[in-house]
N, C-alpha and C positions, 0 to 999 in steps of 0.2 A: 374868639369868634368862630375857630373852624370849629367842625364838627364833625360826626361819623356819619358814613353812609353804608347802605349797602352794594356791593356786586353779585350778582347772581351767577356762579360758577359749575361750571360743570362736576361731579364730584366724581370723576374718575380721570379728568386729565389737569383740572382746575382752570380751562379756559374760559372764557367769558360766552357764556348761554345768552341767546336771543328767541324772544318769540317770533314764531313763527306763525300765521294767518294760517296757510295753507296745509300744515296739521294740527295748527290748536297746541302744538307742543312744546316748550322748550327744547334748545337744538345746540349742539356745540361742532360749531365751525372747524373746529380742529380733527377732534375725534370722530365727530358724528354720530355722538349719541343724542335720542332726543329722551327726555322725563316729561311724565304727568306735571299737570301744575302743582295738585293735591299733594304727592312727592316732594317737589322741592321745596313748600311750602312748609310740609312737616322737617322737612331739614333743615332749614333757614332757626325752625321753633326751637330744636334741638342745638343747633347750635349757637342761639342768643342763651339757650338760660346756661351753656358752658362759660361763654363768655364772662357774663353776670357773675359765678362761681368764682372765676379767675380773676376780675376788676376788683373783686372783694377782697381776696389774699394779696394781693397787689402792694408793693410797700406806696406811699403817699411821700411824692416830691412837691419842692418848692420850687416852681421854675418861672417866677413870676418877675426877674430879677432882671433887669439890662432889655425888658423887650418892650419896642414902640404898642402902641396901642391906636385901634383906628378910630376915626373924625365918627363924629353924630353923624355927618353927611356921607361919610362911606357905608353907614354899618346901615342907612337907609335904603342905597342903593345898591348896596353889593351882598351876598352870604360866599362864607369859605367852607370849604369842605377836606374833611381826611380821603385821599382813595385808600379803599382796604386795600385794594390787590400791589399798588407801587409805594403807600406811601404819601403820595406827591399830594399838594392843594388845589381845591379846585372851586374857581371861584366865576359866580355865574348870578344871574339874575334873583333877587329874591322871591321871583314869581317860579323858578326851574323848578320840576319835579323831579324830572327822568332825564340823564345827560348822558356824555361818554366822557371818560377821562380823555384831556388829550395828550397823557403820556404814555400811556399803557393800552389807551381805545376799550379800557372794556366798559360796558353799560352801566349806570351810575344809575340806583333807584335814592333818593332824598328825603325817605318816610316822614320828617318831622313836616315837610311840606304838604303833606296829603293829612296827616290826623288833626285832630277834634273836628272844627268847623270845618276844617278845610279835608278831611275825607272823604272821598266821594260813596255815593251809596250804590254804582253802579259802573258798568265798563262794558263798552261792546270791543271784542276783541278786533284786531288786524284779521281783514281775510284775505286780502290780496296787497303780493310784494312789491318793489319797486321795479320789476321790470313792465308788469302791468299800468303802471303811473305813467312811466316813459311812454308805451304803445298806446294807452288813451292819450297822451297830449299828442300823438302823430296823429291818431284818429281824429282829435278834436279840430285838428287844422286841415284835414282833407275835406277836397268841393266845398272850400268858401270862396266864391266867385270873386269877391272882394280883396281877395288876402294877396298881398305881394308875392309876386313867385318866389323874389329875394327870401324873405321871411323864411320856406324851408330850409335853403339849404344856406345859410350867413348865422342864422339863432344861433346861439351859445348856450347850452343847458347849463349854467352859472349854480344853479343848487337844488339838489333834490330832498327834502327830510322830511321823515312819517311823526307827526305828532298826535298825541293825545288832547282833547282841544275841552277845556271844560265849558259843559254844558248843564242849563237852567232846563227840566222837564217840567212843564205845569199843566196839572190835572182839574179841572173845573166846571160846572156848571155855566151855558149860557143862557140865561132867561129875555127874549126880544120880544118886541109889539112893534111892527115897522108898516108904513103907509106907504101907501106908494100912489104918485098919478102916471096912469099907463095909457095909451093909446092903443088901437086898433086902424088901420089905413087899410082901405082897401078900394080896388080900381077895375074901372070897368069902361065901355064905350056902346053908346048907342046909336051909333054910325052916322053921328053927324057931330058929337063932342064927344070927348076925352074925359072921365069924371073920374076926379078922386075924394072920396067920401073918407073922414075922421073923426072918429067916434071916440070919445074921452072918457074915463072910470075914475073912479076910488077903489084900489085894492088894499087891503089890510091883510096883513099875517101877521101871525102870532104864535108861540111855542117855545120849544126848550132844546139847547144844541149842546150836550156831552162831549168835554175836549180832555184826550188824555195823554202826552206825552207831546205838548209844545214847548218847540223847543226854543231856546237864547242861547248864544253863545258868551259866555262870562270872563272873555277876554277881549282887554281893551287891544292887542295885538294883533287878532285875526279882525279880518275885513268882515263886518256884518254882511255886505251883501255877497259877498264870496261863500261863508258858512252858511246864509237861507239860501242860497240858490245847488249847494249839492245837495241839499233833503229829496227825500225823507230816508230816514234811519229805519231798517226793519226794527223793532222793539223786541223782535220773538227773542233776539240774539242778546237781549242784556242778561248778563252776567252780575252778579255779586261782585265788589270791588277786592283784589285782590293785588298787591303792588306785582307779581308774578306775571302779569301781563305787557307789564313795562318794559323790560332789558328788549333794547335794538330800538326804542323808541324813545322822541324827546317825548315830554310829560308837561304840563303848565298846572298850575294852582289859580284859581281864579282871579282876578283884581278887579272884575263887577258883580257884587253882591244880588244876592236874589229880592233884595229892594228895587236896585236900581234897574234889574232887568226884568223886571215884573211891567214897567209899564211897554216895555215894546211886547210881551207878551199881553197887554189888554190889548194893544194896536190890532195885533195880528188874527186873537179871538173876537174881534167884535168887526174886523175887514170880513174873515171868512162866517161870520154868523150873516153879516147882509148878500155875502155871496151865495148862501146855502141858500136863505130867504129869495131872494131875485131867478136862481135857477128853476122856482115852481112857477114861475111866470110866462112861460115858454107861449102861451094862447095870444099874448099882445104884442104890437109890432114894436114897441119901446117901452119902456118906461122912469123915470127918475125918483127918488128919495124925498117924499116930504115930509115925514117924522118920523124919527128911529130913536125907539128908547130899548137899552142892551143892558142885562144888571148882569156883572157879572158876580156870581157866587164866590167865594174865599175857596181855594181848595189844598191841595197839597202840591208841594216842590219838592224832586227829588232832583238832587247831584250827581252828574256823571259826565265818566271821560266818554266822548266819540271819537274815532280813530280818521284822522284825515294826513293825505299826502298834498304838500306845498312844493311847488314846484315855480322856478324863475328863470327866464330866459333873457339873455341880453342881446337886442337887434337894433343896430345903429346907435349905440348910445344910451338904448331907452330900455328902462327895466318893463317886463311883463311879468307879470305871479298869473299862476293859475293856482286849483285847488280841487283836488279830488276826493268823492269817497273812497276810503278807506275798507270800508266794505261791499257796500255797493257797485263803487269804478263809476258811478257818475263824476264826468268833469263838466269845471266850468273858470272861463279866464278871459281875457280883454287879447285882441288881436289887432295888428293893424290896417288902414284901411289904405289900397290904392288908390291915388287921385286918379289916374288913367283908367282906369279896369272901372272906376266908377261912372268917371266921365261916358266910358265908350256903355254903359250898361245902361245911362239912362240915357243915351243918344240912340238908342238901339231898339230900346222898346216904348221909349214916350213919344219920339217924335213918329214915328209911325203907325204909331196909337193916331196922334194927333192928324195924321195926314191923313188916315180913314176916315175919323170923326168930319173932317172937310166934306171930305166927298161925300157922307152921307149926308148933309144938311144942304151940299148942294142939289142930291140929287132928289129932295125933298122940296124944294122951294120951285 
């Protein structure tokens, strides 16, 4: 069951190379050199077809002899792996792409998990490191009037990791005919009543709305509303899928196919086709939905890794995950809320809401 992987090594001291965001480069911790991708890439070539050369002249053992073998149930849930660099096995999710060994720590690319179906056709690289993740989640918890003072200084930064998160890109045609009934209110006084006059319509729209690069996240592992809420991804930054981007980050292989993430992608193209439609509306004082027909056209799916940091905090007991882009530095996470700071914030501003509202109806009557 185990298998070969790759390490992405430095080729002048052999320690383990990470990408790096903030030069786009392969980089070795040790020595400090950094390589083009193009580079190591051509060296990786060069030395799989040595390999291949040498597996070939290789004498053929029996070594099938005295050794256990694993359950249908393991070999479901688990894959084993060779590290090139120790040796050692490494045994990890069957969804893992990109790991680290934890004997040796050096980055752990899993190719067989990314090719045929499962290669992706694109990859936006890491632009920003982990110290930038850290200083968004401070960002993200300053002047929240709500947030326990406890909360900054008691959290436990409990784990920080940069993943590769696969994502569903869908490209399509929207064609809509949508109705609407809108009103118009409007108010006036003729110095002895108060009038408010409301005028009722039928508005109709109709047209065609170009969607290209919406996005699903095709892990049942990441939180959907954590992944749509750091978008949007700049697209100018997709890159060609190259496993070269991977070392210093985890990597996932999909386990929701682009069937079954096709239909939150209609959800979301056929939410924002009535939102595009309703924003030409802007002349009526309301209006509500009485027949909306949306076809959406067939179009293309393209596969790709987006780069997100996950981040988890433990305060009092209670986990928090946040989740940032990757490239961008939008975060976004669940915080908790002070019963006190909330109590005193809506004693503070309703009830003396409400003690004006008094005295103006008294001094009306």
């Amino acid at each position: 069951m185990a298998n070969q992987v790759t390490n992405y090594q430095c080729p002048a001291c052999t320690g383990p190379l990470q990408f790096k965001g903030g030069t786009g480069k392969l980089e070795c911790e040790y020595c400090g050199n950094s390589y083009d991708i193009s580079t190591i890439e051509q060296l990786y070539v060069d030395k799989e077809k040595q390999e291949q050369v040498a597996s070939e002249k290789a004498p053929q053992w029996d070594v099938s002899q005295g050794r256990e073998t694993w359950t249908e149930a393991e070999k479901d849930d688990l894959c084993v792996y060779h590290c090139p660099s120790c040796g050692a096995e490494i045994v990890c999710d069957k969804t893992t792409a990109a790991t680290s060994c934890p004997y040796c720590c050096n980055p752990t690319i899993i190719p067989g998990q990314l090719s045929g179906s499962f290669k992706p056709d694109y990859v936006i690289p890491f632009r920003l490191e982990k110290e930038a993740a850290v200083e968004a989640l401070k960002k993200h918890c300053r002047r929240k009037v709500l947030l326990p003072k406890s909360f900054l200084s008691e959290n436990r930064l409990e784990e920080i990791k940069s993943i590769y998160v696969p994502f569903w890109l869908f490209d399509c045609d929207a064609h809509a005919d949508i109705v609407y009934r809108a009103q118009k209110i409007r108010y006036w006084s003729d110095g002895e009543y108060d009038v408010t006059e409301t005028s009722h319509y039928r508005v109709a729209r109709k047209g065609r709305v170009d969607f290209r690069g919406i996005p699903v996240d095709g892990s049942s592992k990441m939180p959907d509303a954590h992944m749509d809420a750091i978008e949007p991804f700049d697209y100018q930054n997709l890159e060609r899928f190259t496993t070269a981007y991977l070392p210093g980050h985890l990597a996932d292989q999909y386990d929701v196919d682009a069937e079954q993430s096709a239909q939150r992608a209609n959800a979301r193209i056929e939410a924002s086709t009535e939102s595009m439609f309703s924003s030409t509306l802007g002349e009526y004082s309301s209006h509500q939905v009485e027949y909306a027909d949306i076809q959406i056209e067939q179009g293309n799916v393209n596969y790709a890794l987006l780069p997100v940091w996950l981040l988890s905090t433990k305060w009092r007991e209670k986990q928090f995950l946040f989740a940032m882009n990757g490239q961008t530095g939008k975060m976004i996470g669940d915080l908790p809320i002070s019963r006190g700071r909330l109590a005193a914030w809506f004693f503070g501003i309703f009830v003396p809401l409400a003690a004006a509202l008094i005295a103006a109806a008294y001094f009306w009557l």
